[in-house]
C-alpha positions as CSV (number, residue, x, y, z in Angstrom):
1,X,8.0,-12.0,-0.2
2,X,6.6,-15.1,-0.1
3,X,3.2,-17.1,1.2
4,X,3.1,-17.7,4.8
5,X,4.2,-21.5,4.8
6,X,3.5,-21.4,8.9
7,X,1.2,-20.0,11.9
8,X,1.8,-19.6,15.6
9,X,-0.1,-17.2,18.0
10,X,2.3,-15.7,20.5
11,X,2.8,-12.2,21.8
12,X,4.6,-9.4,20.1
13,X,7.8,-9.4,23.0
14,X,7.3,-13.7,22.9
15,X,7.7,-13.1,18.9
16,X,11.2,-11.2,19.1
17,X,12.5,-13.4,21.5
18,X,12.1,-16.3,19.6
19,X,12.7,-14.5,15.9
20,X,16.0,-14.0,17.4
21,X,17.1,-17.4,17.2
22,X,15.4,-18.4,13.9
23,X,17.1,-19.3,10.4
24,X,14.1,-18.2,8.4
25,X,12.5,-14.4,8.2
26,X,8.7,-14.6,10.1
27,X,6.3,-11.6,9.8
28,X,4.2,-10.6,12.5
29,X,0.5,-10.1,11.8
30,X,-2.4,-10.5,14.0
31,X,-0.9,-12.3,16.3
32,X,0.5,-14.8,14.8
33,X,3.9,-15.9,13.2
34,X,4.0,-15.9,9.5
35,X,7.3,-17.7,8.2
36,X,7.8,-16.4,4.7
37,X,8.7,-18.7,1.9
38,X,11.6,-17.8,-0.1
39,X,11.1,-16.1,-3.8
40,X,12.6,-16.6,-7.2
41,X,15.7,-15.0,-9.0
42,X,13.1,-13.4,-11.1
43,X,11.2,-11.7,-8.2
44,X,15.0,-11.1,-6.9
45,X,15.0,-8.8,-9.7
46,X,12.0,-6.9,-10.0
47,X,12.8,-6.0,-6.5
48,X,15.7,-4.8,-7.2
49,X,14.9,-2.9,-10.0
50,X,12.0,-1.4,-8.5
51,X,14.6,-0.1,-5.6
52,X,17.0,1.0,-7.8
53,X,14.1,2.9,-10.0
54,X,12.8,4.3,-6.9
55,X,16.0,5.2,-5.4
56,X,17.0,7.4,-8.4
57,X,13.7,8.6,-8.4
58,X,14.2,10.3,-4.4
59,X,17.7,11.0,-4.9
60,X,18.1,14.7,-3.3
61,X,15.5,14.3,-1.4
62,X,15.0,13.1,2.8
63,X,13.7,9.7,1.3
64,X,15.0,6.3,2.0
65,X,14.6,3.2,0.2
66,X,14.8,-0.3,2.1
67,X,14.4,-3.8,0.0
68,X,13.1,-6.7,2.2
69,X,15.8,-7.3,4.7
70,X,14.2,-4.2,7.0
71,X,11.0,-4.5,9.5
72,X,8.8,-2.2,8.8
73,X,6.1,-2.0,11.9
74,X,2.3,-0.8,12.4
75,X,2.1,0.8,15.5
76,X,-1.2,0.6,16.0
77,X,-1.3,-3.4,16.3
78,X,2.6,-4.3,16.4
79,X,2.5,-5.6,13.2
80,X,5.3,-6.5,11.7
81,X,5.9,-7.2,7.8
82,X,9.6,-7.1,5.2
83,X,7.9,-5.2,2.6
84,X,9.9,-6.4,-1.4
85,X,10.6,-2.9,-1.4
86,X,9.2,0.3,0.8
87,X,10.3,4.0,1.3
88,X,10.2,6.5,3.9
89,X,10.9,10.0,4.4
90,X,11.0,10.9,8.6
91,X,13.2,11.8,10.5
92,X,12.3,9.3,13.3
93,X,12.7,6.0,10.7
94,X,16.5,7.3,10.0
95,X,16.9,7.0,14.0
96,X,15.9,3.8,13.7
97,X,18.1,0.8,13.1
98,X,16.0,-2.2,13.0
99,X,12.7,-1.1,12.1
100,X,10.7,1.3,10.2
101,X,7.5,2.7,11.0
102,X,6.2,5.5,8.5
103,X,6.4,4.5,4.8
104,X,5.4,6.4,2.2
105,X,5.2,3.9,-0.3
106,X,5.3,0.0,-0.4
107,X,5.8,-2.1,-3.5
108,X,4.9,-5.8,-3.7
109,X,6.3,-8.2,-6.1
110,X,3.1,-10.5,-6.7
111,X,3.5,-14.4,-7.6
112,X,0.5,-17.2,-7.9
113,X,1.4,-18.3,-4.7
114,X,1.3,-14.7,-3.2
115,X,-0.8,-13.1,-4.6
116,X,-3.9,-13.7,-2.4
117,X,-2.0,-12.6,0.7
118,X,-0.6,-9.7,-0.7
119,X,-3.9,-8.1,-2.0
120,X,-5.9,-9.1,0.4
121,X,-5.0,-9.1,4.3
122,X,-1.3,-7.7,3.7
123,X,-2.8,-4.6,1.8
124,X,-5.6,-4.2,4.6
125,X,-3.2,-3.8,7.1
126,X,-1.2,-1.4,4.7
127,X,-3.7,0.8,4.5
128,X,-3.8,1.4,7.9
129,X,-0.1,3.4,8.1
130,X,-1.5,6.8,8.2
131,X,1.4,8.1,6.3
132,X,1.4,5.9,3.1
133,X,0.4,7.3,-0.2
134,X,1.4,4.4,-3.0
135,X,1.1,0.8,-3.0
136,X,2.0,-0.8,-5.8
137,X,1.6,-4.3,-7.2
138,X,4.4,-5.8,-9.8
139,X,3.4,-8.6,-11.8
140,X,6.2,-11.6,-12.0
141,X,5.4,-12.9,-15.0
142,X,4.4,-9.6,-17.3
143,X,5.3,-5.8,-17.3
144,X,2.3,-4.8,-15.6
145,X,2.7,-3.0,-12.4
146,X,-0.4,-1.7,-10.4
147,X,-0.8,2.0,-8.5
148,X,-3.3,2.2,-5.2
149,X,-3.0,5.8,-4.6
150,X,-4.2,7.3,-1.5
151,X,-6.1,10.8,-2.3
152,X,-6.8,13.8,-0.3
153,X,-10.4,11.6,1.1
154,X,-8.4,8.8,2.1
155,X,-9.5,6.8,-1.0
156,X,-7.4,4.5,-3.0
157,X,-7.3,5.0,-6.4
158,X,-6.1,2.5,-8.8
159,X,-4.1,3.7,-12.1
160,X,-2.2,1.2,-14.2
161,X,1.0,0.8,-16.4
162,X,1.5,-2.6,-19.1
163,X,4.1,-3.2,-21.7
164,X,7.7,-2.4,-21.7
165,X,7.4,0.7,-23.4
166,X,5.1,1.9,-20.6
167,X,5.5,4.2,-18.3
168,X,4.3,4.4,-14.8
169,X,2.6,7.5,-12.9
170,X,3.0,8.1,-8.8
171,X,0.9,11.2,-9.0
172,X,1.6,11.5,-5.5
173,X,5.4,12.0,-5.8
174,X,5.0,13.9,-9.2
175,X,7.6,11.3,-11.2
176,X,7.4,8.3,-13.1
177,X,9.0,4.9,-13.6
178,X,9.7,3.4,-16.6
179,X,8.6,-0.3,-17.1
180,X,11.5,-1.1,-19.0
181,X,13.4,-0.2,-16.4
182,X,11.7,-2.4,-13.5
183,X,11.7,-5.7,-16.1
184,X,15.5,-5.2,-17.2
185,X,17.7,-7.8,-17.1
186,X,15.3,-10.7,-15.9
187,X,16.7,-14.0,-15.8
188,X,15.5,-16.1,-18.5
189,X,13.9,-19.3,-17.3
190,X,14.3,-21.0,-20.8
191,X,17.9,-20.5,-21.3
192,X,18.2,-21.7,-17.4
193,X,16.0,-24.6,-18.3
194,X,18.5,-25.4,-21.2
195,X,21.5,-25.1,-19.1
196,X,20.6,-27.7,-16.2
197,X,22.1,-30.9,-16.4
198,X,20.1,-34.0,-16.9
């Protein structure tokens, strides 16, 4: 999702009212109202991908996967974020319609104009679902997809996947994603480019 293009401190319960009548999808963080700026057909994709990766990946399983049109809330400071893509695995998030509370995984589709937010505050508050294992980070503009792993001392550890033949390791859900098949079937900017009228 995109860079917070606006900022205005209300309360959480002054938030949802007013979210209500808005066009445009806010976040919720710190207070303030974050109104997220729209992202590209080829982060459309990724996304996409990366659900449809995951979503194979957890099939048979209690797990759900939500792209970024679900809330996903931290308790602890009514937070309130649309994760590209997240999954969780309770009971208590399937009783839930509009929001979700206890992910065990978040992945981040990460453009220039993102990219600061994302890593930085946006993972920060992240960390603090005391449920989540994986973050990971997708590059736009390569196959390179980053792994934060949460271990048994509550430390992140970082692991890594390049290249389209590549394959990717969530050692804490004991599978693997292929590359190739989380940067298939990107749109292609240059044949786009070639196709606009002048």
């Amino acid at each position: 999702m995109g860079l917070p293009a606006a900022k205005h401190k209300m309360t959480l319960e002054d938030f949802l009212t007013w979210e209500a009548g808005q066009p445009e999808r806010w976040e919720f963080f710190n207070g303030e109202a974050l109104m997220m700026a729209g992202g590209s057909d080829v982060h459309n994709a990724i996304s996409l991908n990366t659900a449809f990766g995951l979503r194979a990946a957890f099939s048979g399983t209690r797990c759900n996967v939500f792209m970024s049109d679900v809330r996903l809330r931290l308790a602890e400071s009514d937070d309130l974020f649309y994760p590209d893509v997240f999954v969780t695995c309770s009971d208590a998030d399937r009783a839930r319609r509009q929001v979700k509370e206890e992910p065990v995984l978040i992945a981040e589709v990460l453009s220039p104009s993102t990219e600061a937010y994302d890593r930085g505050d946006k993972f920060a508050a992240y960390r603090r679902f005391p449920g989540l294992r994986t973050v990971l980070f997708l590059s736009q503009d390569r196959a390179h997809v980053e792994c934060f792993t949460r271990d048994q001392g509550a430390r992140w550890i970082l692991s890594e996947a390049s290249g389209e033949t590549a394959r990717l390791a969530l050692p804490a859900f004991g599978f693997e994603l292929a590359l190739a098949d989380l940067y298939r079937d990107l749109p292609d900017a240059a044949s786009e480019a070639d196709a606009t009228p002048n």
